[in-house]
C-alpha positions in Angstrom: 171.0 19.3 137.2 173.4 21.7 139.2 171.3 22.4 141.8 170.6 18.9 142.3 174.1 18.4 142.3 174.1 20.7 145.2 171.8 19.5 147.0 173.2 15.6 147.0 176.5 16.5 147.1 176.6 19.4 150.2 176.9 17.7 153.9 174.5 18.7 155.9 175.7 21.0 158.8 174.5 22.4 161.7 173.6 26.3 161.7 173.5 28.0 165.1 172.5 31.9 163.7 168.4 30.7 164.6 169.6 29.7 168.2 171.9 32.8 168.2 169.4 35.0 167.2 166.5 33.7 169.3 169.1 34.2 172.2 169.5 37.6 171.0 165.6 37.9 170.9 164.8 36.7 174.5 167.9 38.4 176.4 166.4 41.7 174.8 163.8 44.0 176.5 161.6 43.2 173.9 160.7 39.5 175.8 159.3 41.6 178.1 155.8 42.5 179.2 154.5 40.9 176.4 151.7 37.5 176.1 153.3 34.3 175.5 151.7 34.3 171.6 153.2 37.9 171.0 156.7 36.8 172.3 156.9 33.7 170.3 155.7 36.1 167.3 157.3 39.4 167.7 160.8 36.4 168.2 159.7 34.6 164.5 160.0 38.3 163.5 163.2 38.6 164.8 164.5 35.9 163.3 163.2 36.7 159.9 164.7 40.0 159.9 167.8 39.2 160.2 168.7 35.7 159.2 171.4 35.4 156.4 169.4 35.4 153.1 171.0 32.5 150.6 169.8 32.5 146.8 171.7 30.2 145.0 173.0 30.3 141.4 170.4 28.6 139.0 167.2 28.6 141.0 164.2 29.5 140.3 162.1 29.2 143.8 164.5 31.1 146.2 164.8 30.9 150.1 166.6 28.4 152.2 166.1 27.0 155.6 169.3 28.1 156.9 172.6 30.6 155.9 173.5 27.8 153.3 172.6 25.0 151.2 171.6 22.1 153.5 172.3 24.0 156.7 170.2 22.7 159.6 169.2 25.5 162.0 168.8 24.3 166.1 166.0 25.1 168.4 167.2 26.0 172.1 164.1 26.7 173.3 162.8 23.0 172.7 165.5 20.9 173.3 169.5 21.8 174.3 172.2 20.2 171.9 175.1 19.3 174.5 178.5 19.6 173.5 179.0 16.1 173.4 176.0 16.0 171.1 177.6 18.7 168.8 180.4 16.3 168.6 177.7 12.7 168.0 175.9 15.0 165.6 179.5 15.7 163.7 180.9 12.2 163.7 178.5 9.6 163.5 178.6 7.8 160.7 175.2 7.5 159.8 173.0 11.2 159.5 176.0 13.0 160.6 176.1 16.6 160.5 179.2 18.8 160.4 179.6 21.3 163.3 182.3 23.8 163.4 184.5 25.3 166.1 182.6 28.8 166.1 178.9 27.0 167.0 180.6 24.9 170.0 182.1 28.1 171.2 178.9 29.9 170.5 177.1 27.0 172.5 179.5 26.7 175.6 179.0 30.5 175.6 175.7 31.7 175.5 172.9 29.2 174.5 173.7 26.5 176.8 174.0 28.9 179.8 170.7 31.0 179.0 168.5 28.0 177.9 169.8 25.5 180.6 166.1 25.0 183.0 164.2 26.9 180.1 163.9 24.6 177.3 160.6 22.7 176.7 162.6 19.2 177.5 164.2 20.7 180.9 160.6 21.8 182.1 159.0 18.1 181.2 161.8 16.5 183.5 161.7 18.8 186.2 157.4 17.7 186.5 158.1 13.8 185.8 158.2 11.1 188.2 161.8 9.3 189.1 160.0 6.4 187.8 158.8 7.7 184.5 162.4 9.3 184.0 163.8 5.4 184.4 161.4 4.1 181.9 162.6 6.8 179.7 166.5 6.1 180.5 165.6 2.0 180.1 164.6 2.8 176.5 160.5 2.2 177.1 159.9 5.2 175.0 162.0 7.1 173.1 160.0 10.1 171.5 157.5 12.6 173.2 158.3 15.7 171.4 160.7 16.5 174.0 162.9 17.6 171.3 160.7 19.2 168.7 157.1 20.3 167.8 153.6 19.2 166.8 154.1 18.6 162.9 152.8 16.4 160.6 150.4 19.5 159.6 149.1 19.6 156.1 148.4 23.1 154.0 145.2 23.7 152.8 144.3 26.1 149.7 143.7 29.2 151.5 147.0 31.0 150.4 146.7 30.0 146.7 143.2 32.2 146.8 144.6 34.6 149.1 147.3 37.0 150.2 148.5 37.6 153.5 147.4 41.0 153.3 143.8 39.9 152.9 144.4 37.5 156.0 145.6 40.6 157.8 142.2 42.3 157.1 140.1 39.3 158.3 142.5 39.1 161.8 141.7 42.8 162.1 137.9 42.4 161.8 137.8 39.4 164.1 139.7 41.8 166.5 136.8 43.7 166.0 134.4 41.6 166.9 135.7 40.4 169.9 133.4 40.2 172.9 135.3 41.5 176.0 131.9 41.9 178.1 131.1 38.4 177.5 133.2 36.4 176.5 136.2 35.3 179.5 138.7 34.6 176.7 138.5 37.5 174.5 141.7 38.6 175.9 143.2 35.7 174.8 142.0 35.6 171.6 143.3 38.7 170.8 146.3 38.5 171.8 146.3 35.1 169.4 145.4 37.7 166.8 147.7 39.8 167.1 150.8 37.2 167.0 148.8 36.1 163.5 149.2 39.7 162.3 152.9 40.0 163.7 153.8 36.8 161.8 152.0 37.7 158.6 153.7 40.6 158.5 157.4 38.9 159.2 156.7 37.1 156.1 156.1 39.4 153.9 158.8 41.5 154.8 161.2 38.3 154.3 159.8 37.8 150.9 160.8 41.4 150.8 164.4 40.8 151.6 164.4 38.4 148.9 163.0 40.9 146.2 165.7 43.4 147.2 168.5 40.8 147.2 167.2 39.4 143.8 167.4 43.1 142.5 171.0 43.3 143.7 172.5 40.4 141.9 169.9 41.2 138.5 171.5 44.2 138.4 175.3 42.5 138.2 174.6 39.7 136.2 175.8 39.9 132.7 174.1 37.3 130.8 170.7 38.6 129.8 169.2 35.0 130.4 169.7 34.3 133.9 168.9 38.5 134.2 165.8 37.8 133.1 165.4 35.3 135.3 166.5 37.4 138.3 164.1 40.2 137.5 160.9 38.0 137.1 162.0 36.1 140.8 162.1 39.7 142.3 159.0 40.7 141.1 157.4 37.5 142.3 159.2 38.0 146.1 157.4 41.4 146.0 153.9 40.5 145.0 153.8 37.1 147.3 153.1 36.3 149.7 151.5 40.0 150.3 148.8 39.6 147.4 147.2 36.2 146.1 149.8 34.3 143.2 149.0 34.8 139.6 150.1 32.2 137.9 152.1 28.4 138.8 155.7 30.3 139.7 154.2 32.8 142.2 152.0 30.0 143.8 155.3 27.8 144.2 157.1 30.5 145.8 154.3 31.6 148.0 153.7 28.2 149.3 158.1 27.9 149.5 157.5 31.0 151.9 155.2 29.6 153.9 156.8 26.3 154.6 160.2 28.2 155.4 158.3 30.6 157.6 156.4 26.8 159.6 160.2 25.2 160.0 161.6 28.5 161.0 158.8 29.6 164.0 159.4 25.9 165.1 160.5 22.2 164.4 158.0 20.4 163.4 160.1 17.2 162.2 159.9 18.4 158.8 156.5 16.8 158.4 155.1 19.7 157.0 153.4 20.1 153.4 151.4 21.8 150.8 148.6 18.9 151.2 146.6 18.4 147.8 149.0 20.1 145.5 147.9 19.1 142.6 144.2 20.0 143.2 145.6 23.8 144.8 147.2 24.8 141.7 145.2 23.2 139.4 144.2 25.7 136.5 
């Protein structure tokens, strides 16, 4: 009931640590002399590392999408919130989204300059035609995923029969196998491979974090109850989403992973989900 509480009750704000950290990411030497699919991996990793890690009191499946409770994160490299968006965004009446002081600086400061002519929606315009710019402007179309990513992606069962340690072992045998005399786009292929591994490997290093943050607060909490509780949700953090789930709670929290790990690499309009739940987990 609390946590419901919560989550009706808490605005909705806007988080700029992903866009701050993504900055952080690309400004650094390790953007560098990379492929575009290691990049966008070794960045996911990044970010995973060291985004704030929220477990709020009462839960039972831990991890949230940003540094708080209903905390929206941004995504610079798509599309660049203005300041006069930031300030749309944290009146509007409808949707609205509180925006402190500390993200418009953070904005002004550093994201809007670095990102201004290398976001996704400032490479379309710069290709499109006057003409298809004024359709745009004239409200023709409205939606093109100039500000976010494919989504509407559905899960399939693969993660409820396996962990992403075994996933690791099949991306290192279809390295393997790749044909470089042959085939023209083994080098891309691999380098697709190795992102997967990268990612795989943020994950469960994230779950990780969890597991150790879990363990702090288990170790401070006084009533034996909820320190039950805390025990059993590290344990779970450290067994998924490296190894296959065991049971209902470790298949929740693995798939919580995942999702976190889809709207965190990208935006995806929140359209993605677990699929055929009921026939993935049943017994």
């Amino acid at each position: 009931k609390k946590l419901r509480e919560q989550s009706l009750n808490t605005k909705p704000s806007i988080s700029s640590e992903r866009a701050a950290l993504l900055t952080e990411f690309y400004k650094s030497d390790r953007a560098k002399k990379v492929s575009n699919p290691v990049k966008r991996a070794l960045a996911f990793k990044y970010i995973l590392e060291n985004k704030s890690i929220c477990i709020n009191k009462g839960e039972l499946i831990v991890g949230e999408r940003g540094p708080t409770p209903r905390a929206t994160p941004t995504y610079p490299e798509i599309t660049i919130h203005s300041l006069n968006d930031l300030d749309i965004l944290n009146s509007r009446e409808k949707t609205s989204y509180s925006v402190n002081e500390d993200t418009k600086k953070l904005y002004e400061k550093d994201i809007i300059p670095f990102w201004k002519g290398q976001s996704i929606r400032d490479r379309i315009f710069e290709e499109v035609s006057d003409e298809w710019k004024a359709a745009f402007e004239a409200g023709i179309f409205t939606e093109f995923m100039e500000q976010r990513a494919p989504g509407h992606t559905v899960l399939g069962g693969k993660i409820y029969k396996n962990g992403l340690l075994d996933i690791k072992a099949e991306i290192r045998e279809s390295i393997q196998n790749l044909d470089f005399l042959t085939d023209p786009e083994a080098y891309e292929k691999r380098e697709e491979l190795k992102a997967l591994d990268i990612c795989a490997d943020a994950l469960i290093h994230f779950a990780q974090r969890h597991a150790e943050e879990v363990s702090k607060l288990a170790k401070k909490e006084k009533r034996p109850e909820r320190k039950k509780e805390l025990e059993k949700i590290a344990s779970i953090c450290s067994h998924v989403p490296a190894h296959a789930p065991q049971d209902l709670w470790e298949a929740l929290q693995y798939y919580w992973f995942v999702h976190l790990g889809v709207i965190t690499e990208l935006n995806g309009w929140d359209s993605f989900n677990p699929g055929r739940l009921d026939q993935h987990l049943y017994p």
